[in-house]
N, CA, C and O atoms as a GROMACS GRO file, in nm:
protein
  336
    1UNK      N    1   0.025   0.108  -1.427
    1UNK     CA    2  -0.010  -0.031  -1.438
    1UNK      C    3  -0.065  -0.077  -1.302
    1UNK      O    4   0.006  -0.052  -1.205
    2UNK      N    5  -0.175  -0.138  -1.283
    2UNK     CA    6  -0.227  -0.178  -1.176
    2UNK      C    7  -0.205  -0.323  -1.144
    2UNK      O    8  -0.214  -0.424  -1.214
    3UNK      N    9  -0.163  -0.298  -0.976
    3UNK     CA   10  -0.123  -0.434  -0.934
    3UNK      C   11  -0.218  -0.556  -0.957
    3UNK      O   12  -0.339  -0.535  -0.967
    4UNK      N   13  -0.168  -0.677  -0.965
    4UNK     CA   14  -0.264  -0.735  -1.006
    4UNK      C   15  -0.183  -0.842  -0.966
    4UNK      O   16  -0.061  -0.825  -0.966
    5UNK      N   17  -0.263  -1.023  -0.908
    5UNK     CA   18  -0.224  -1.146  -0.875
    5UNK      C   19  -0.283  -1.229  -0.991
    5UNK      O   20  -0.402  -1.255  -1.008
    6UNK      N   21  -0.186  -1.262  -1.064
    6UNK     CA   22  -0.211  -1.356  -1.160
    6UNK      C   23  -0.186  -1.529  -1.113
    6UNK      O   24  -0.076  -1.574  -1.078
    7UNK      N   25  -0.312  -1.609  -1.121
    7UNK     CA   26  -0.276  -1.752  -1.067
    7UNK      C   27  -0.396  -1.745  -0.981
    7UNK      O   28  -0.486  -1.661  -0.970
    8UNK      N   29  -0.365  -1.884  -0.912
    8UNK     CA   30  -0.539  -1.934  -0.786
    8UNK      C   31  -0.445  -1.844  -0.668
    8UNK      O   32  -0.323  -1.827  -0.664
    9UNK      N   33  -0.531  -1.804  -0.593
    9UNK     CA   34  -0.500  -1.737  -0.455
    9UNK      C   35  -0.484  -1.874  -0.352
    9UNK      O   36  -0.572  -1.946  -0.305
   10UNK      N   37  -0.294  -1.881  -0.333
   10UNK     CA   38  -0.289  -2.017  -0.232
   10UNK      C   39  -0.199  -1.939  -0.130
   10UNK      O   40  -0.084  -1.902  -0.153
   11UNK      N   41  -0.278  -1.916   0.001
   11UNK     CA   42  -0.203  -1.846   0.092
   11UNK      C   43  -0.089  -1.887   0.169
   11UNK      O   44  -0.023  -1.806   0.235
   12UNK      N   45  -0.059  -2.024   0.163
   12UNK     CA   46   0.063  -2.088   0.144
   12UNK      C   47   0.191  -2.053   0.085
   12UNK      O   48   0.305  -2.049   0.131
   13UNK      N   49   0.131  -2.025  -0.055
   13UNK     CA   50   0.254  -1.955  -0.121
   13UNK      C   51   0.310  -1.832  -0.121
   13UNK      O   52   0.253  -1.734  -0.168
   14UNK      N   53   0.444  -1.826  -0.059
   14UNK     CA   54   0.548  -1.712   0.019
   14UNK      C   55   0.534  -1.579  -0.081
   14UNK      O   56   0.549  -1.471  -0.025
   15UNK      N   57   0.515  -1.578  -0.188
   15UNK     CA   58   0.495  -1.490  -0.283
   15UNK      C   59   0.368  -1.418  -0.259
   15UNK      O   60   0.359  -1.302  -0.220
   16UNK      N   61   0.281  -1.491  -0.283
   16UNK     CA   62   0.147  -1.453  -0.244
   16UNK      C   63   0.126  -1.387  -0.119
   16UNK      O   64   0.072  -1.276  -0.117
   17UNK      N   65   0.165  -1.448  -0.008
   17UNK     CA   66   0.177  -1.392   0.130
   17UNK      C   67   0.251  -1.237   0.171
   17UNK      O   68   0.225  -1.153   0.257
   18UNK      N   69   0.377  -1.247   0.043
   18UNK     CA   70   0.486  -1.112   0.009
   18UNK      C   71   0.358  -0.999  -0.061
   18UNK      O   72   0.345  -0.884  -0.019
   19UNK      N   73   0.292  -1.044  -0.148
   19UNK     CA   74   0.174  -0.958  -0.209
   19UNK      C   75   0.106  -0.906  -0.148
   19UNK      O   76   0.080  -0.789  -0.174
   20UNK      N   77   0.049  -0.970  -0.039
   20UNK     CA   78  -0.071  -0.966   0.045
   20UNK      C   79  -0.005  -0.847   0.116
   20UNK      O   80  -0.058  -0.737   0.105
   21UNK      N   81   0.136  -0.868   0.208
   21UNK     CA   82   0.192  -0.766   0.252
   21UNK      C   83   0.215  -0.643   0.218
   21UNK      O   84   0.204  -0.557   0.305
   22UNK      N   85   0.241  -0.618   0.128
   22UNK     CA   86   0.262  -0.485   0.009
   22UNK      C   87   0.140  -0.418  -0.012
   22UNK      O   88   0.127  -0.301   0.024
   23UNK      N   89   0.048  -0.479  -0.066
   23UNK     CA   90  -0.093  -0.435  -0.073
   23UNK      C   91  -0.157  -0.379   0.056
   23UNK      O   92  -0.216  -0.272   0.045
   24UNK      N   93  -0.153  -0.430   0.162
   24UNK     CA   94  -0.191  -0.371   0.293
   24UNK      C   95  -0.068  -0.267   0.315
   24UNK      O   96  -0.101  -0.148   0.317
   25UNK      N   97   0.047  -0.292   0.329
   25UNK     CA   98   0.102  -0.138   0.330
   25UNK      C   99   0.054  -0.021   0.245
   25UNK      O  100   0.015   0.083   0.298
   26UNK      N  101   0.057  -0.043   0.070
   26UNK     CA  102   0.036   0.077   0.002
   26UNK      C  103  -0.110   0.111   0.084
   26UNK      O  104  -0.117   0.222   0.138
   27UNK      N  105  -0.205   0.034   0.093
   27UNK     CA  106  -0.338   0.069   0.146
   27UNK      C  107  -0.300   0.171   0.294
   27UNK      O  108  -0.354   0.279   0.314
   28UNK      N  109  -0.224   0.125   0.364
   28UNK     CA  110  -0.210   0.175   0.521
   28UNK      C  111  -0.139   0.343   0.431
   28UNK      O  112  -0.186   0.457   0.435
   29UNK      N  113  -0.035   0.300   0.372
   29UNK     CA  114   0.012   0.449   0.338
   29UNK      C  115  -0.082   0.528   0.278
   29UNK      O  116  -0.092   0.640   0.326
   30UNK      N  117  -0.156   0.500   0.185
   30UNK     CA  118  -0.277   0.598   0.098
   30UNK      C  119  -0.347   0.645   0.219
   30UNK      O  120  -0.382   0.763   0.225
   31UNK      N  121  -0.377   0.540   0.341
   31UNK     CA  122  -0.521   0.646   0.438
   31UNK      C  123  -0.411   0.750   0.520
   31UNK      O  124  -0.454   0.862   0.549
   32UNK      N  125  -0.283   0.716   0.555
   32UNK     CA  126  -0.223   0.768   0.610
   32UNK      C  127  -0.194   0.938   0.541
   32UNK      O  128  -0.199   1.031   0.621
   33UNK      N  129  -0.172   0.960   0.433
   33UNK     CA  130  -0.133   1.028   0.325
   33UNK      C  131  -0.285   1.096   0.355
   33UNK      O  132  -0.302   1.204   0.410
   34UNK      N  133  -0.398   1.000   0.302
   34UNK     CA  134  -0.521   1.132   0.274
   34UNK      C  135  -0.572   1.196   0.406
   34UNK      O  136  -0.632   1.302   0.417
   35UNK      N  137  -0.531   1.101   0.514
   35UNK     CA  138  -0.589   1.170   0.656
   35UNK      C  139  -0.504   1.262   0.722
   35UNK      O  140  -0.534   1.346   0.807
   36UNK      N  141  -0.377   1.230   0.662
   36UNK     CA  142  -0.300   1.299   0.778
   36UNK      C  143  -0.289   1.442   0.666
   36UNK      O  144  -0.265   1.547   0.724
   37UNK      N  145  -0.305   1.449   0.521
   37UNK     CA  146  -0.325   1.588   0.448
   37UNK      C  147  -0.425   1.659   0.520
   37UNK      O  148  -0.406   1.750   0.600
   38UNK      N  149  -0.532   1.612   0.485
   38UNK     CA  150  -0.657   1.658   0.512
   38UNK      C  151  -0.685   1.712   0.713
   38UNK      O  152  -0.730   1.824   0.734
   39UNK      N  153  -0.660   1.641   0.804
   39UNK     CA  154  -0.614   1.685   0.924
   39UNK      C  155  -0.505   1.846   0.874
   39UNK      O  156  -0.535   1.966   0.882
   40UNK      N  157  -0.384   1.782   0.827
   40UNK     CA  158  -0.316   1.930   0.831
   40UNK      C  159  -0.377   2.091   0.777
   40UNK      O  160  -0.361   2.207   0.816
   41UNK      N  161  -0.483   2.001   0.627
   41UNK     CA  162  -0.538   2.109   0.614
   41UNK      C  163  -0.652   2.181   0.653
   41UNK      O  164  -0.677   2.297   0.619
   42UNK      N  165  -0.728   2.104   0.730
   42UNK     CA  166  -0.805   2.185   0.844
   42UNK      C  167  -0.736   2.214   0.936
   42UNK      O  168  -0.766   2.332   0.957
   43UNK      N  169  -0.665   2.186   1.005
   43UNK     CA  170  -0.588   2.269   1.086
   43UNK      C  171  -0.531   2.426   1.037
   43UNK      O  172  -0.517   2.524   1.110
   44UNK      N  173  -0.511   2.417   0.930
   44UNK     CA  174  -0.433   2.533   0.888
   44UNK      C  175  -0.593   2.616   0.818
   44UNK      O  176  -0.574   2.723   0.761
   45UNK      N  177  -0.710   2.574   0.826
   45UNK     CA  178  -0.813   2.662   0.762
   45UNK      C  179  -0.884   2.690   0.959
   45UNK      O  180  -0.934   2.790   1.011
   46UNK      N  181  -0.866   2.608   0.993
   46UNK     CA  182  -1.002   2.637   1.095
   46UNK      C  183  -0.904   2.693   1.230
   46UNK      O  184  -0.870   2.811   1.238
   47UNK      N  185  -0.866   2.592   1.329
   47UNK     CA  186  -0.775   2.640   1.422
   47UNK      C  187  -0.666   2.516   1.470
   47UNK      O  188  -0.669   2.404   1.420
   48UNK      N  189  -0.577   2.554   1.567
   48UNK     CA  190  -0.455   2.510   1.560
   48UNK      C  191  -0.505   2.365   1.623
   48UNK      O  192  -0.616   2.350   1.674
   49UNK      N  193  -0.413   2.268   1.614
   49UNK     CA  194  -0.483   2.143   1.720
   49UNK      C  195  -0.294   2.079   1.766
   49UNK      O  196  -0.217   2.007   1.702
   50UNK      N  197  -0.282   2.136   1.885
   50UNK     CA  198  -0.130   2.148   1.967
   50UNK      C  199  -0.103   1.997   1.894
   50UNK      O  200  -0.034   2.011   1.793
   51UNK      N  201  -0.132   1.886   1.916
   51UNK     CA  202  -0.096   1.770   1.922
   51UNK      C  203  -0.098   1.696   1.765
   51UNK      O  204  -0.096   1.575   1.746
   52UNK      N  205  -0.101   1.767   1.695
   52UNK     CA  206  -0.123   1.686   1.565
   52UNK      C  207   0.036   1.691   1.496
   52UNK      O  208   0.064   1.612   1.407
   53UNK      N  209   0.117   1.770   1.535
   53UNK     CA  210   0.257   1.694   1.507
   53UNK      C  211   0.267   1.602   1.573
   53UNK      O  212   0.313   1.518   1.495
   54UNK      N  213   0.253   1.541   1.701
   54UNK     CA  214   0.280   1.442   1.772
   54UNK      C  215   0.219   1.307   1.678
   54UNK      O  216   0.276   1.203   1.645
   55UNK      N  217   0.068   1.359   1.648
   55UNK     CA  218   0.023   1.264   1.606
   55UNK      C  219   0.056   1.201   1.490
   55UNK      O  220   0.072   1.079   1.494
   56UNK      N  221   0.070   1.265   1.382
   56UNK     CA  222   0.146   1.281   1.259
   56UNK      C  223   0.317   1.157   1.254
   56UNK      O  224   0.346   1.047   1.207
   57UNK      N  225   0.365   1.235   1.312
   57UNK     CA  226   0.512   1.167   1.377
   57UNK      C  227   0.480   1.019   1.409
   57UNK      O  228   0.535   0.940   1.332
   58UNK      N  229   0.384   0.951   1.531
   58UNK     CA  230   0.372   0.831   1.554
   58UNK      C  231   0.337   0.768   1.469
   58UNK      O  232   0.376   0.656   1.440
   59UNK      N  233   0.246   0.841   1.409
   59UNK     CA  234   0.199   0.689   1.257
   59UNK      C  235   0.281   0.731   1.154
   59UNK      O  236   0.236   0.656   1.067
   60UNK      N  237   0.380   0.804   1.090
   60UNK     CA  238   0.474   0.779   1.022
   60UNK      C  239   0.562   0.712   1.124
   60UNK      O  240   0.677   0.736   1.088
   61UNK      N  241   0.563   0.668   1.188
   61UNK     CA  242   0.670   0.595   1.261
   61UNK      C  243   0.613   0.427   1.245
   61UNK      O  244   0.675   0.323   1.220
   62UNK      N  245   0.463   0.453   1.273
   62UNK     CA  246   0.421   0.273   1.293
   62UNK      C  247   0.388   0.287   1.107
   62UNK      O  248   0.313   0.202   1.059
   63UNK      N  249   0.422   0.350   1.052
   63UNK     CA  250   0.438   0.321   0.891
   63UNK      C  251   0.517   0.233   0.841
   63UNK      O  252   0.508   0.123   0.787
   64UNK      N  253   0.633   0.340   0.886
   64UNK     CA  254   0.796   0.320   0.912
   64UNK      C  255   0.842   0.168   0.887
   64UNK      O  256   0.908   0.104   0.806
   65UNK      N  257   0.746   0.141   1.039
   65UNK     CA  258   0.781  -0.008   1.123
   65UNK      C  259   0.691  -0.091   1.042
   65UNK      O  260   0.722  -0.210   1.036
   66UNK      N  261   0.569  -0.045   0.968
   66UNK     CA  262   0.527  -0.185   0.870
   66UNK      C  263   0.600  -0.187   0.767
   66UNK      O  264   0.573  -0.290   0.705
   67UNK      N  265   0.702  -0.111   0.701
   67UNK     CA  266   0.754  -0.069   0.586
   67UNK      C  267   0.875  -0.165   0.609
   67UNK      O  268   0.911  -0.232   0.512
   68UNK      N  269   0.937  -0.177   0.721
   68UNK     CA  270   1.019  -0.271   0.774
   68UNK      C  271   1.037  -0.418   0.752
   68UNK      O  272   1.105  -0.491   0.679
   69UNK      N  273   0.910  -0.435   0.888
   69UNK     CA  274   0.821  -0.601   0.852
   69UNK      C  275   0.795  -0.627   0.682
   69UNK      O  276   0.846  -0.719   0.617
   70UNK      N  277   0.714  -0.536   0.635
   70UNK     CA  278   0.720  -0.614   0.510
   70UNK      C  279   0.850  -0.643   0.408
   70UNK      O  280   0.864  -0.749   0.346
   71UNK      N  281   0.955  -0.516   0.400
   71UNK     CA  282   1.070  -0.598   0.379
   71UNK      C  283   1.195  -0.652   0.426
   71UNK      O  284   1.314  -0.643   0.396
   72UNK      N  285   1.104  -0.730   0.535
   72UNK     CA  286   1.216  -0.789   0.643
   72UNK      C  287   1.157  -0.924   0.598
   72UNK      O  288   1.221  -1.027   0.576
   73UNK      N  289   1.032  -0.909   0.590
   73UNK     CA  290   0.943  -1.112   0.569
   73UNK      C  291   0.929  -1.144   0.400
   73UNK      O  292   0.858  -1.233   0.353
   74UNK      N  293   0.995  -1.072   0.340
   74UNK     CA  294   0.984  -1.098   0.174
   74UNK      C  295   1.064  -1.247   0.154
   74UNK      O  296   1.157  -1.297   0.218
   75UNK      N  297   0.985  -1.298   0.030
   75UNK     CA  298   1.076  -1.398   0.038
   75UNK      C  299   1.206  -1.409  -0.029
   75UNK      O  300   1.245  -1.305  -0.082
   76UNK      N  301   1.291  -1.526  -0.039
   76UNK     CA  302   1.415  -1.511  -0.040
   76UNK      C  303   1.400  -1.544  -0.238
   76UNK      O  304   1.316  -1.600  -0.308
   77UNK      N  305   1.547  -1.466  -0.266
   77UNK     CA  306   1.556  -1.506  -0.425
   77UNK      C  307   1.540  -1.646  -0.476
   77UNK      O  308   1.523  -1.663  -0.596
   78UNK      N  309   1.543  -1.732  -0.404
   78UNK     CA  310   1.583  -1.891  -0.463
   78UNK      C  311   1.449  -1.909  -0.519
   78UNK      O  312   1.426  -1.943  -0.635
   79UNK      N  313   1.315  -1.869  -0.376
   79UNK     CA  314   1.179  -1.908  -0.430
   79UNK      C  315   1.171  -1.849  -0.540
   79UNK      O  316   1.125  -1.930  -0.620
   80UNK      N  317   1.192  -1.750  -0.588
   80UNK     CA  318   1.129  -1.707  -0.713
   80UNK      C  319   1.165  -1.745  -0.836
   80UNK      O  320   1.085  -1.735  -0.928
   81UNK      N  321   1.333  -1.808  -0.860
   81UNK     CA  322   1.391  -1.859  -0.969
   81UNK      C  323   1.358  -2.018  -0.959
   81UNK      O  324   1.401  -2.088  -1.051
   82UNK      N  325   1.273  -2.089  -0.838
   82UNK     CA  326   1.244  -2.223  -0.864
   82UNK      C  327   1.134  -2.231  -0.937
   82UNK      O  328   1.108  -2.310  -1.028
   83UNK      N  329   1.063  -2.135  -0.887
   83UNK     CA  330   0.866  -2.146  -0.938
   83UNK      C  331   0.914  -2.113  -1.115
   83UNK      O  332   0.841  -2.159  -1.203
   84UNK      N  333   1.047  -2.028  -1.157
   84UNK     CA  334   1.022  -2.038  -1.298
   84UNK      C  335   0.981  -2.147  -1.369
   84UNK      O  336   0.964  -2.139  -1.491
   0.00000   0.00000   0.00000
């Protein structure tokens, strides 16, 4: 099922703003996922590159840390049972 924002886009609203967040993570994780495959697997066809665990490691780490922020700034249960 594909994500989808049903309603006017009001960036005001904490929900919307919670969306916006999520969506830029899955996006940050998908390039993370196809670059950091694709890096490993030229590495392993062509030749070694010393530093690409290092590299690998830091952006699963600043992943990590958006994976955090976004559910550290979600909003709280009340908003969502008022807007019912």
């Amino acid at each position: 099922m594909p994500i989808r924002w049903y309603g006017p886009a009001d960036p005001a609203d904490p929900t919307y703003r919670h969306f916006n967040r999520v969506v830029n993570f899955v996006l940050h994780a998908m390039v993370f996922a196809a670059l950091n495959s694709g890096l490993w697997f030229i590495q392993q066809m062509r030749h070694p590159w010393d530093h690409l665990d290092l590299f690998s490691e830091l952006w699963l780490a600043g992943l990590m840390t958006h994976l955090v922020i976004v559910l550290r700034l979600r909003p709280s249960g009340d908003a969502d049972s008022s807007a019912s």
